[in-house]
DRENKE-115166 format. One record per residue (C-alpha): residue number from 1; residue in one letter; chain; x, y, z. Coordinates in Angstrom, 1 decimal, always signed. Example, Ala and Ser with C-alpha at 12.3 -4.5 7.8 and 13.67 -1.06 7.14 Angstrom:
<sites>
{1, 'a', 'A', {+12.3, -4.5, +7.8}}
{2, 's', 'A', {+13.7, -1.1, +7.1}}
</sites>
This chain:
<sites>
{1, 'x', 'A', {+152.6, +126.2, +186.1}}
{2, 'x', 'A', {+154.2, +123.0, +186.1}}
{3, 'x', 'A', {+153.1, +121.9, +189.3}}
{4, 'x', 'A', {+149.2, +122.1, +187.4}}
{5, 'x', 'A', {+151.1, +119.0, +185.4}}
{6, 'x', 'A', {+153.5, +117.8, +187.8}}
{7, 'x', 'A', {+150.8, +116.8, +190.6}}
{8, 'x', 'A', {+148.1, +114.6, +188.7}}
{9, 'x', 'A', {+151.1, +113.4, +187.2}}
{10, 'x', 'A', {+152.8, +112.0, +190.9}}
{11, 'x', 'A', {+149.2, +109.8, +190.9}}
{12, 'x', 'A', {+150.0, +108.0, +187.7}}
{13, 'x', 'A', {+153.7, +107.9, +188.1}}
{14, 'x', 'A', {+153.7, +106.7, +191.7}}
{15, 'x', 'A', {+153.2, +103.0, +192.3}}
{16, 'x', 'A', {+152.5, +103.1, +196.5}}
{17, 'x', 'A', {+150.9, +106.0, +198.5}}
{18, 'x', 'A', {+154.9, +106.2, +199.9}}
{19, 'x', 'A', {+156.2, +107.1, +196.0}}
{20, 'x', 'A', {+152.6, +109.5, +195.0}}
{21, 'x', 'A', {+153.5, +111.5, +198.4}}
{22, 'x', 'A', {+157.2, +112.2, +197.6}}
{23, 'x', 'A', {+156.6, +113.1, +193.9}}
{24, 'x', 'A', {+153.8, +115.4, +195.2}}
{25, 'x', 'A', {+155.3, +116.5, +198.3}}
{26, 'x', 'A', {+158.9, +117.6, +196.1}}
{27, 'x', 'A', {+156.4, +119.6, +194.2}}
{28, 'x', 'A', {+154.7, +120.9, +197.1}}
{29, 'x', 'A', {+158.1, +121.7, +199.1}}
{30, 'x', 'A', {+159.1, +123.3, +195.7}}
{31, 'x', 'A', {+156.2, +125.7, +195.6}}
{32, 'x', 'A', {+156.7, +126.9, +199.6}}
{33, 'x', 'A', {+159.9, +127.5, +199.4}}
{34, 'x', 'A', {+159.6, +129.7, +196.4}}
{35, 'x', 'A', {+156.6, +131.5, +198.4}}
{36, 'x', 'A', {+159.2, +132.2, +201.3}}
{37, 'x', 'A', {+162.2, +133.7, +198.4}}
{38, 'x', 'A', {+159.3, +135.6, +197.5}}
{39, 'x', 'A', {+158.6, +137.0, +200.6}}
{40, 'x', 'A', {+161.8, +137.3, +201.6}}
{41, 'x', 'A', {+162.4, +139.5, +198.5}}
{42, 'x', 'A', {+159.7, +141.2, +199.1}}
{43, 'x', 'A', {+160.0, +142.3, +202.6}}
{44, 'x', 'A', {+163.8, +143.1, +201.9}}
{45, 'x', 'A', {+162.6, +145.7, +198.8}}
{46, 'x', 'A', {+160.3, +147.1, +201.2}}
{47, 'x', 'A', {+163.0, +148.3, +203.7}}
{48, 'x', 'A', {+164.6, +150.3, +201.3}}
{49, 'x', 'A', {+165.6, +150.4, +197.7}}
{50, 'x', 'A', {+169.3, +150.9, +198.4}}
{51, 'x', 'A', {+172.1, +148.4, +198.2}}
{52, 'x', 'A', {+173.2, +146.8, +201.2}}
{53, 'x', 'A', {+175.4, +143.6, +201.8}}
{54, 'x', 'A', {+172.6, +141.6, +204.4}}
{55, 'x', 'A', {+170.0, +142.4, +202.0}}
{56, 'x', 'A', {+172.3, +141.3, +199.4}}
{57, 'x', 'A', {+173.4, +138.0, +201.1}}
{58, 'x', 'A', {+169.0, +137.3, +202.6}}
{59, 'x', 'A', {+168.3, +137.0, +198.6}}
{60, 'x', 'A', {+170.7, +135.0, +197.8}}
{61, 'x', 'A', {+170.0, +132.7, +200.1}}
{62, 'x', 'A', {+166.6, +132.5, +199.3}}
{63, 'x', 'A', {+167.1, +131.8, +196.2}}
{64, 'x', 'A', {+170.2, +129.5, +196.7}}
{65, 'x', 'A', {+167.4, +127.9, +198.6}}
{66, 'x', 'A', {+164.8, +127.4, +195.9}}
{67, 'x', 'A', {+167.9, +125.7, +193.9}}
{68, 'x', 'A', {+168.4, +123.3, +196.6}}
{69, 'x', 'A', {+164.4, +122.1, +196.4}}
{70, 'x', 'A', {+165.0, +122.5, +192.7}}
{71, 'x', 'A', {+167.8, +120.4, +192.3}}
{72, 'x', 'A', {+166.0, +117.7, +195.0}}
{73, 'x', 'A', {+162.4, +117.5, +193.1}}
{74, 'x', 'A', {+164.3, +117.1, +189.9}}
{75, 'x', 'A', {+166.1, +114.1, +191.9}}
{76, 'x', 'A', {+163.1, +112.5, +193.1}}
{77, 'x', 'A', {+161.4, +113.0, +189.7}}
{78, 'x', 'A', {+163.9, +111.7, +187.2}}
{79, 'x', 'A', {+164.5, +108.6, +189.8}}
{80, 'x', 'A', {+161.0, +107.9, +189.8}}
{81, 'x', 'A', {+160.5, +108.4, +186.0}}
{82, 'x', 'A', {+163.8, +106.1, +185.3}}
{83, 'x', 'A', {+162.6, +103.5, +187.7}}
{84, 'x', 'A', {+158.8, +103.6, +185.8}}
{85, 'x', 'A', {+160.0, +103.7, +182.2}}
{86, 'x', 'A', {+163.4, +101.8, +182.3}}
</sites>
């Protein structure tokens, strides 16, 4: 849902085609890599329903993953903001 704001957003907030293409791109990267968690989840669930310790481990990762991406487009986004408005 954010990405709906955060994309025409990048165009106004971005000064060169360099600065639109990492705001969008963070978003972008933001949105695969929750699409891979997802199917990593997914194709873990369908194995089996019972707890195991790789299963365990593939999620977390995934989602320690979608932190990371996270944590980076909320980096490139509060840097450029900063930079527009300060």
């Amino acid at each position: 849902m954010a990405a709906i704001l955060l994309l025409p957003l990048s165009f106004w907030l971005g000064n060169t085609w360099l600065e639109i293409a990492l705001l969008a791109g963070s978003v972008m990267a933001l949105m695969v890599v929750e699409l891979l968690n997802t199917a990593i989840e997914t194709a873990i669930d369908r194995i089996g329903p019972e707890w195991h310790d790789l299963s365990k481990r593939a999620k977390d990762m995934g989602s320690a993953a979608v932190l990371l991406t996270l944590v980076f487009c909320m980096g490139v986004w509060g840097t450029a903001l900063y930079q527009r408005l300060a």
